[in-house]
C-alpha positions as MATLAB code, in Angstrom:
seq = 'XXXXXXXXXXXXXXXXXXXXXXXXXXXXXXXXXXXXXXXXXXXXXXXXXXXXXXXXXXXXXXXXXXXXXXXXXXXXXXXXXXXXXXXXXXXXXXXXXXXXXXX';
ca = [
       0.000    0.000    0.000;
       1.481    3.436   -0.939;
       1.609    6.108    2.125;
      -1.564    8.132    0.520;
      -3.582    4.730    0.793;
      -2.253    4.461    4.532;
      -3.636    7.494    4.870;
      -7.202    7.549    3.464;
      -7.085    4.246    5.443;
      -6.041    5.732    8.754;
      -8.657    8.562    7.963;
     -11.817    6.587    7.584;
     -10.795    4.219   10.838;
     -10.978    7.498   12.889;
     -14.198    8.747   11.436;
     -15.470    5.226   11.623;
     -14.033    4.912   15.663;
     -15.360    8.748   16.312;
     -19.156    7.974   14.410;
     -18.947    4.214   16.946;
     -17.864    6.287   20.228;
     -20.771    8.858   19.118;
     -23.258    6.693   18.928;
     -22.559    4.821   22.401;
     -22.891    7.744   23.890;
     -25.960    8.828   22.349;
     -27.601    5.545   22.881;
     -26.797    5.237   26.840;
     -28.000    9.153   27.027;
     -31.253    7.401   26.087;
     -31.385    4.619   28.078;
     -30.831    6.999   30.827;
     -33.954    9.368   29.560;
     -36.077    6.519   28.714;
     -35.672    5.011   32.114;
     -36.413    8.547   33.899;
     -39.424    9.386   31.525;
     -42.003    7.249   33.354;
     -41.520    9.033   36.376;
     -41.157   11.830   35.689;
     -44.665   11.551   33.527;
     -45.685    9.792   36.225;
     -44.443   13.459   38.791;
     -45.992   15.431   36.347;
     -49.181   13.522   36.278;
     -49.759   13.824   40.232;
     -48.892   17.439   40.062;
     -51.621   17.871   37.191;
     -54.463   16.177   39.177;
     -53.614   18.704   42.108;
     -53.583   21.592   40.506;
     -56.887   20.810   39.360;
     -58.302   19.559   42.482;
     -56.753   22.915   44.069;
     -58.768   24.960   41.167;
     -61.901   22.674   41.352;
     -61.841   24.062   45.086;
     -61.257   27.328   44.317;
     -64.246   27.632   42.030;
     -66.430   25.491   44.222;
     -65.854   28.250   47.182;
     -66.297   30.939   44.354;
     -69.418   28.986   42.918;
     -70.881   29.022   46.573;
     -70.193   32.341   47.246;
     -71.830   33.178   44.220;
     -74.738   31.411   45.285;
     -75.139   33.010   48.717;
     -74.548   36.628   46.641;
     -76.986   35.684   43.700;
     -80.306   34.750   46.463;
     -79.710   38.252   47.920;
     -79.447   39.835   43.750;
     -80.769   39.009   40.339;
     -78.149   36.261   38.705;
     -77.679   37.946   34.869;
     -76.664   35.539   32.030;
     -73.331   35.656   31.954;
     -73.071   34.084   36.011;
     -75.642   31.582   35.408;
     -73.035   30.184   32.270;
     -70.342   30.854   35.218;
     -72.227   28.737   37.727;
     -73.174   25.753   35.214;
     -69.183   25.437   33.749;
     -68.007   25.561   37.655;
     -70.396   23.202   38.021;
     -69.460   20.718   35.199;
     -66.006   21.186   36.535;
     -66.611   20.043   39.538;
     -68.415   16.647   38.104;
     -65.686   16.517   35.493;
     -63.480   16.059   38.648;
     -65.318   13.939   40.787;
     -65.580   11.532   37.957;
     -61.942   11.465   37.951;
     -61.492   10.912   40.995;
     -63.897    7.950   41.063;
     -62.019    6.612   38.015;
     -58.567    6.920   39.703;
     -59.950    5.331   42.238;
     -61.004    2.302   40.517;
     -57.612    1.909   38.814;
];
């Protein structure tokens, strides 16, 4: 073999040895995110369903409130649609709930 040969040899061993060590790396990077991704769906998951049991409260109290306000004053239009999507909140998370706790 003549030295350029060597060479073009020696070059695409590197390139082939650099492209290998490259994708090792890339593959145990995601090993190490798939592993972590259930949990941390799993994290974000819980936090979700407490956020909206936190604003299912909220808007109960403000739904209530509402109430006690709206038998002392006329309701107009646009609190009765407030009232009836708090509302369907609410059931929206009960059922939730009931379905979590079945699983």
């Amino acid at each position: 073999m003549s030295d350029s040969e060597i060479l073009l040899k020696a070059a695409i061993n590197r390139i082939a040895a650099r492209v290998t060590e490259k994708l090792i790396n890339s593959a145990q990077e995601f090993t190490e995110i798939a592993e972590e991704l259930p949990q941390k769906l799993q994290n974000e998951w819980s936090n979700f369903k407490e956020e909206v049991i936190e604003e299912s409260e909220r808007l109960e109290k403000k739904t209530n409130a509402s109430k006690e306000k709206c038998s002392k004053e006329q309701l107009s239009k646009e609190d009765l649609i407030q009232i009836k999507i708090d509302n369907l909140r609410s059931k929206v998370i009960g059922i939730n709930k009931a379905i979590e706790g079945k699983n």
